[in-house]
C-alpha positions in Angstrom: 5.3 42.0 8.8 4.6 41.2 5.0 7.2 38.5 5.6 6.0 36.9 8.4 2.5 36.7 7.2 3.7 35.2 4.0 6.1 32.5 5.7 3.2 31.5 7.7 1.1 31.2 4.5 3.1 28.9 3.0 2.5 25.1 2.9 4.4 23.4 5.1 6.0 20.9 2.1 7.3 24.1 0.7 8.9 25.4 4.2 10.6 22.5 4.8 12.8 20.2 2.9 11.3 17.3 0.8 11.5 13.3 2.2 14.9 12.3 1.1 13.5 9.4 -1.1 16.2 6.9 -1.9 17.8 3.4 -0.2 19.3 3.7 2.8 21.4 0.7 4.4 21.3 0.6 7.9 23.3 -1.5 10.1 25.0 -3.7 7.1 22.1 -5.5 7.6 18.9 -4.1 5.6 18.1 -1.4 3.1 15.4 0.5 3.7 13.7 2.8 1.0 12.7 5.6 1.7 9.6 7.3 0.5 6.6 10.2 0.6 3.0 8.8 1.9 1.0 11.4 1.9 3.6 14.1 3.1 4.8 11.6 5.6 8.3 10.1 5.2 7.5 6.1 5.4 9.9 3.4 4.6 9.9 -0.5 3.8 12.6 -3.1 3.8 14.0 -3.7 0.2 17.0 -5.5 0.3 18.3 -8.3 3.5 21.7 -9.5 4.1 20.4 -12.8 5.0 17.1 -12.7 2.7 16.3 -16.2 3.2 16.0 -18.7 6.5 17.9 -21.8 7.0 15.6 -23.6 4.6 16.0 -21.4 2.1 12.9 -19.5 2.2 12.2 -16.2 2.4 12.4 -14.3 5.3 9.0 -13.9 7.0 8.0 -11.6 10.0 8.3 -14.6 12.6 8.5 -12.3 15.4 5.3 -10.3 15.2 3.5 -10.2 18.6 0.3 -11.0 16.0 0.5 -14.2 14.9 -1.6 -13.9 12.1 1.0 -11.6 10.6 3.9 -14.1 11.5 4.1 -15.3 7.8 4.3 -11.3 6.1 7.6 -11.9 4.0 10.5 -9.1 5.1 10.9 -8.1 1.7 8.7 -4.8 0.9 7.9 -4.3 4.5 7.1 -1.2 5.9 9.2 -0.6 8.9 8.9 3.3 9.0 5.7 5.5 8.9 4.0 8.7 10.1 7.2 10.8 10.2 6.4 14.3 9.8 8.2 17.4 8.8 9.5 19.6 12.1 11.6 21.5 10.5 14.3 22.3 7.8 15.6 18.3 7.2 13.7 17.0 10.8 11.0 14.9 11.4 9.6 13.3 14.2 6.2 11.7 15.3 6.6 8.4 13.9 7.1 4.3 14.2 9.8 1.9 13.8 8.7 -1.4 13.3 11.9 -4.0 14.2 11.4 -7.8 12.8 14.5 -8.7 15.0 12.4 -8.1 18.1 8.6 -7.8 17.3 8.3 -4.5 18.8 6.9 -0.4 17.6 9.0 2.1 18.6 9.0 6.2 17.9 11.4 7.5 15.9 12.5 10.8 14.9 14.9 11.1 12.1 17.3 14.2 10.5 19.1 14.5 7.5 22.4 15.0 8.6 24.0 15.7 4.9 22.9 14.4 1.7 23.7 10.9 1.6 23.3 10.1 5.8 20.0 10.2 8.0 20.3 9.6 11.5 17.3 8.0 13.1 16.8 8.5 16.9 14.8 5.0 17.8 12.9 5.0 21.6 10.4 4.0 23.3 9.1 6.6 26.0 11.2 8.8 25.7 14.1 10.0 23.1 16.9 9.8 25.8 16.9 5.8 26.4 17.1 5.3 23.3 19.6 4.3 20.1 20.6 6.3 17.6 20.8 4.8 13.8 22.9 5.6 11.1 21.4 5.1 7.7 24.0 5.8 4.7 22.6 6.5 0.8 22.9 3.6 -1.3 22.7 2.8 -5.1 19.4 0.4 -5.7 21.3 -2.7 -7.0 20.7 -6.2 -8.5 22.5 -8.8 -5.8 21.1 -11.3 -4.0 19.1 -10.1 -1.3 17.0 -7.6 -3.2 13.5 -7.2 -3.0 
């Protein structure tokens, strides 16, 4: 009983495992890092393959159904927010943001091992949706960078 009652005091940062803050490359494409708001895990866009459009300017967020947010460069983005902890290394509850296509999805995410975290990505429900494999990466210094 004294267990219980003490498990249930705890906060629940301390029950569950900290946002695995860090860079994660997903797809080959983008690096996202990964970070605590508030005890949310959030993430924004810091490092492109293809950083820069055909006339060599920076990528911008061309494909935002708002268009007064069309010219928001790609780089520091925040594609990810609102995930919250739902257990030990799970979290769920939160949006995807996609520049390819303009569109918010859910997402729920779990950290599969230390260096991947799988991202569930969906609208409506998890089921029809696509699963995302986002590998640990070292913050580097190579074009593309944020």
């Amino acid at each position: 009983m004294v267990t219980a009652i003490t498990f249930l005091a705890l906060p629940r940062a301390m029950a569950w495992a900290a946002v695995p803050q860090g860079v994660w490359l997903m797809d080959a494409r983008v690096a996202v890092q990964v970070f605590d708001c508030d005890g949310l895990l959030c993430g924004r866009i810091l490092w492109l393959l293809i950083p820069r459009d055909p006339r060599g300017e920076l990528d911008r967020d061309k494909n935002n159904p708002d268009s007064a947010l069309r010219q928001r460069r790609l780089c520091g983005l925040t594609i990810l927010w609102g995930l919250h902890a739902t257990g030990h290394d799970r979290w769920s509850g939160g949006w995807f943001y996609n520049p390819d296509d303009g569109r918010t999805y859910n997402v729920a995410a779990q950290l599969t091992s230390a260096d991947v975290l799988t991202a569930r990505i969906y609208l409506g429900i998890p089921l029809f949706g696509r699963t995302k494999t986002l590998i640990r990466v070292p913050h580097g210094t190579s074009e593309g960078w944020c």
